[in-house]
Each structure stands twice: as structure tokens, then as C-alpha cells.
N, C-alpha and C positions, 0 to 999 in steps of 0.2 A: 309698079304702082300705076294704076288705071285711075285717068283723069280725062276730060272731057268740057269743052266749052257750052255753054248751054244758056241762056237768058241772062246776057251778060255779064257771067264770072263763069268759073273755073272749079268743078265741083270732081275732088276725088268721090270714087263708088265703085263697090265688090260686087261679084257674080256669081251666084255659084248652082250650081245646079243643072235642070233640063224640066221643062213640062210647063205648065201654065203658070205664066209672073205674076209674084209678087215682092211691091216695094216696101221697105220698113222706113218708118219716118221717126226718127229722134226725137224727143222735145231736148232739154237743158243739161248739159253740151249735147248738140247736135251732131256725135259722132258715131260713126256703122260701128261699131264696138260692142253696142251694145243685144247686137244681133248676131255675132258670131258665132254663137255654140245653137244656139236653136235654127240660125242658117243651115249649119254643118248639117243637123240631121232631117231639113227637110228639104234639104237637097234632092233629096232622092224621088220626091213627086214634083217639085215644085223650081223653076227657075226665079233664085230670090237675089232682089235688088235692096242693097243697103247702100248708102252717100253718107257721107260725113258736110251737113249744110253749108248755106253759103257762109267763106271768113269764119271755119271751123275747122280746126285739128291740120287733117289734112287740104282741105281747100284751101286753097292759097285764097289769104288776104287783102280788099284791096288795098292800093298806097293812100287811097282818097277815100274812105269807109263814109258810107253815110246809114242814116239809119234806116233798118230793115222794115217792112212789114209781112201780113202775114196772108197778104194775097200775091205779094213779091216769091215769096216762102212757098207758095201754094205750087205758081206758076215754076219754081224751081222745077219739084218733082214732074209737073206734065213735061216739062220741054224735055228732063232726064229722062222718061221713059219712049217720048219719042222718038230722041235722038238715037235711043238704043234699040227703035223697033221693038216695044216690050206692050207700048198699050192697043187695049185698055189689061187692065190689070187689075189685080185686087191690092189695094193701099191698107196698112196696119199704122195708125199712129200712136203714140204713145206721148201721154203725157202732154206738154205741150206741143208735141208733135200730132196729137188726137185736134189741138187749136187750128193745126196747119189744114190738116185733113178738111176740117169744115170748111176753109175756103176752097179747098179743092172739088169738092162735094159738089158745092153749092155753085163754083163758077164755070170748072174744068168738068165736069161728068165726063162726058165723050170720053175722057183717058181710063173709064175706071168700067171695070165690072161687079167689084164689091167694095168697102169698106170696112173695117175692123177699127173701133174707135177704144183705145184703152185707158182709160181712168182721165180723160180730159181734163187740163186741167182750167176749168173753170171755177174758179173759187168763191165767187159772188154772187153763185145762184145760192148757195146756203148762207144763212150766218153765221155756223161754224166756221164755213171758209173763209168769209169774211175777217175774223177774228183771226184763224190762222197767217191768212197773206198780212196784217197787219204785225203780227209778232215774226213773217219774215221777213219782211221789208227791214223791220226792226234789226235782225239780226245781218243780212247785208249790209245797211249801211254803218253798222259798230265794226263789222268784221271788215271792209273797206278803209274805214280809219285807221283798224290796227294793224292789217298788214296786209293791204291791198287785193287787187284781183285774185290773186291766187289763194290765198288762205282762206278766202269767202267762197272760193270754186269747192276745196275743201272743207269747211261747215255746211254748205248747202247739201253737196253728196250725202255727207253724214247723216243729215237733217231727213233729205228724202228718201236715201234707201238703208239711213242704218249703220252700225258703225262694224258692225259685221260684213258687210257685203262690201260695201268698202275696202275695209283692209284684206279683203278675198280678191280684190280684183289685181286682172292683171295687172304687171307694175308699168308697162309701153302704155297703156290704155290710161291707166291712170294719169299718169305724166302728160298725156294730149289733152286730158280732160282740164286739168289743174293748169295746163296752159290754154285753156280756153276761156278764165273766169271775163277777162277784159270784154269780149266778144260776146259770151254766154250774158251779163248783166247790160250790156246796151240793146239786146235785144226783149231784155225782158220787159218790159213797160209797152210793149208794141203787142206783146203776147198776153199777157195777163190783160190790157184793156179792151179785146175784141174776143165780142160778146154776141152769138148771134140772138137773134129773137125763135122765142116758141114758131111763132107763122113760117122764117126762113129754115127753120130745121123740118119742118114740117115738110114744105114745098122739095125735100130731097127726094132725090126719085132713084139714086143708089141704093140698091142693096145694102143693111146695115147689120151689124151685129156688134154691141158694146159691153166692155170685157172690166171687170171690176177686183180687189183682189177681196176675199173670204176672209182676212184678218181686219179690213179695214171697214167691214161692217158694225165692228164691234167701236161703239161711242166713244169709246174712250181711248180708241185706236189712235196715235199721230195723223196720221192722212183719213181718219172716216172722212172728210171734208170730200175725198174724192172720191168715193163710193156713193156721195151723193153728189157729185158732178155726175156722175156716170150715170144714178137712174137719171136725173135729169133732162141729157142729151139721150138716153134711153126713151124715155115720156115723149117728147118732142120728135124725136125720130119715129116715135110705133113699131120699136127695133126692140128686139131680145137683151134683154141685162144676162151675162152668163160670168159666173164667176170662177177667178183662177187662184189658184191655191198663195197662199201668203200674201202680204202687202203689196206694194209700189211696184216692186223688181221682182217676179217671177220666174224670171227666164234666170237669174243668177241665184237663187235661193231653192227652185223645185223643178230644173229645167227638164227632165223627164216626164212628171206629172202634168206639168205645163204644157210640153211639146203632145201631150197625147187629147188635151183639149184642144187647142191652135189648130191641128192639122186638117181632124172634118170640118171646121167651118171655116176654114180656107179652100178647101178644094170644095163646099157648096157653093159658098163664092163664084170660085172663080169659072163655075158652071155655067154663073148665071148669065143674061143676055145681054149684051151692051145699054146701055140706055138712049134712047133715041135723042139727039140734038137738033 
């Protein structure tokens, strides 16, 4: 197990591969988990970095936890591809991990040579989303009353990727996850309230390309909310919307299909040229 100190905590992270790096950013649990089978096979062009975030799964927790933010979060991943002699690189976030990315973007460039920003979750630029984070919130804090951290870690998975994909995953992975609710819910309030502006996304000088899922177009989809996060942060960036086959979770429902969009716009990516600091 490879661990590593880095901007003061203690962050597990996998490697795998040979050729131009790229990091995967988690959003909610914040664990490399979710990049293992599409690591596996772009291994083969690609030297890819996955962590499990700070006071996650395998990162050791600290004794005095205080609350995270998401320029804290940002700065994580530069110092972890530093310390690893990886940047600049091409960063993939997901999810709330698409939230991390934008601090990264926007404060760290120097570390990056592209970004991949996938279904952000920024909820408040629509008022779908609006209404949806309002009937989550709702459902964390019932599912907190009845049976604490864990069983809300468990409805929320459900929630975002389905109760198929779910019960498909591994059961090690699953079990890190479900132990993560305590951790996974004090960071969320810090995630879901940082919002950049049109002008600050604008001003990105990364290389962008934002990745959306083809089922969640559809209105009446669960997560459309995030298919319009994504043109969104699309509009604002003047970056390509490209979408990937099913919902939220692609990589666990079409990972083939999926791996065969990912790969060219990772290696244009990671082509590109540093950006001048």
C-alpha cells in the first residue's frame, strides 16, 4: 500500500501504467476505487494517478479533523503530483471531484496540461438542480437520523449511481465507501457551496474538455441536473460538452465504450503545452 505525505496529511494513491500522467479526482467518497478498471486498461498509453482524498478510505484520518475546503482539496492533488514528479499532467475530475478540479484550474495551472471535467457537480446553476439538492439534503439528513453515517453513505450511492451499480460493485470497495459516510457528509457543505463565476471560469487558460452522460439528457432522467452543470461549466469554459454513454457512472456500467472515448481526449490533452505561469 503506497502512501505518501503531502500538504499536511497522509494521502494513499495507485500507479499504474508508463507514458504521459494522468490524475483521477473522486468527488463523493473520495476513493481511487473508482478508477480501477478504466486505469487498468489505459495503462498501456498512459501513467495514471488515482488517491483516495484527504481523511478517506485509505488515508489515514486525522485525530483533530477539521473542516475541509476545496482549495485545501485542490492543493492536495498539486503537491501529490509533485511530490511524485508527475506534473504537469492532465487532471480528470468527477463529480464533485469536477468542483476540486476548478480550484485546481483556476489557482494551481502550472501542475496541469489539460483538464477533463466530468458532470460537475454544481447543482445551483439550474433550478432543477436546485430542487434536486434540496430533496438530497432532505434525504441525508432523514437517513442520518435513522441510521447514521453509514446507511446515508448507502442511499446516496444508490441515489447517484443506481441501485444496479451498486450492488455490482466490488464488496472491499464498497465496504471503504460505506465507511466513509461520516467524512464523505462533513465535507459536503464546503463542496456543494463553491460556485465559481462565469468571468473566473472564463479566465481558465487550461486546456478543457467536459464530459456529460447521454442518459442524463433526457428531463426526466435522475441526475439531468448534471448534464446541465456540465453545458454550464462547458459555456463558461468555451470547452467542448462530449458525451459518454449512460448516467453518473460510466466507467461501472459501459466501461469499454467509455474507455474508447476517454483515451483520444486524454492523450490530446496531455499533448498540449504547459500553460505559462
Amino acid at each position: 500500500m503506497a502512501t505518501i505525505a503531502v500538504n499536511g496529511t497522509t494521502l494513499y494513491y495507485e500507479l499504474r501504467g508508463d507514458g504521459p500522467p494522468v490524475v483521477f479526482i473522486s468527488g463523493a467518497p473520495g476513493d481511487a476505487g473508482f478508477w480501477t478498471e478504466i486505469g487498468d486498461l489505459l495503462a498501456d498509453e498512459f501513467t495514471v494517478l488515482s488517491y483516495d482524498r484527504r481523511g478517506t478510505s485509505r488515508s489515514p484520518r486525522p485525530e483533530n479533523p477539521t473542516a475541509t475546503t476545496m482549495d485545501e482539496q485542490a492543493d492536495d492533488t498539486a503537491a501529490l503530483l509533485e511530490a511524485l514528479d508527475l506534473a504537469p499532467a492532465v487532471a480528470y475530475g468527477h463529480s464533485g471531484g469536477g468542483v476540486i478540479l476548478t480550484s485546481l484550474a483556476m489557482r494551481r495551472p502550472g501542475v496541469l496540461r489539460g483538464a477533463v471535467f466530468h458532470e460537475p457537480a454544481y447543482f445551483t446553476v439550474t433550478a432543477a438542480g436546485r430542487e434536486v439538492l434540496d430533496g438530497l439534503q432532505g434525504l441525508v439528513s432523514d437517513a442520518m437520523a435513522r441510521g447514521g453515517p453509514r446507511l446515508t453513505m448507502e442511499l446516496f450511492l444508490r441515489w447517484a449511481d443506481g441501485n444496479e451499480v451498486y450492488e455490482a460493485l466490488d464488496p472491499e470497495f464498497r465496504a471503504r465507501m460505506l465507511d466513509d459516510g461520516e467524512a464523505s457528509f462533513a465535507e459536503m457543505e464546503p463542496m456543494l457551496s463553491y460556485l465559481p463565476t462565469p468571468d473566473q471560469l472564463g479566465r481558465i487558460a487550461v486546456p478543457a474538455v467536459v464530459l456529460a452522460g447521454a442518459d442524463n439528457r433526457d428531463p426526466a432522467a435522475n441526475l439531468h441536473c448534471m448534464y446541465g452543470a456540465a453545458q454550464w461549466v462547458a459555456e463558461g469554459l468555451g470547452a467542448p460538452l462530449v458525451e459518454t454513454p449512460g448516467a453518473h457512472l460510466p466507467q461501472a456500467t459501459h466501461l469499454p465504450e467509455y474507455a474508447e472515448i476517454v483515451r483520444p481526449l486524454l492523450a490530446r490533452l496531455a499533448a498540449s503545452s504547459p500553460v505559462a505561469t
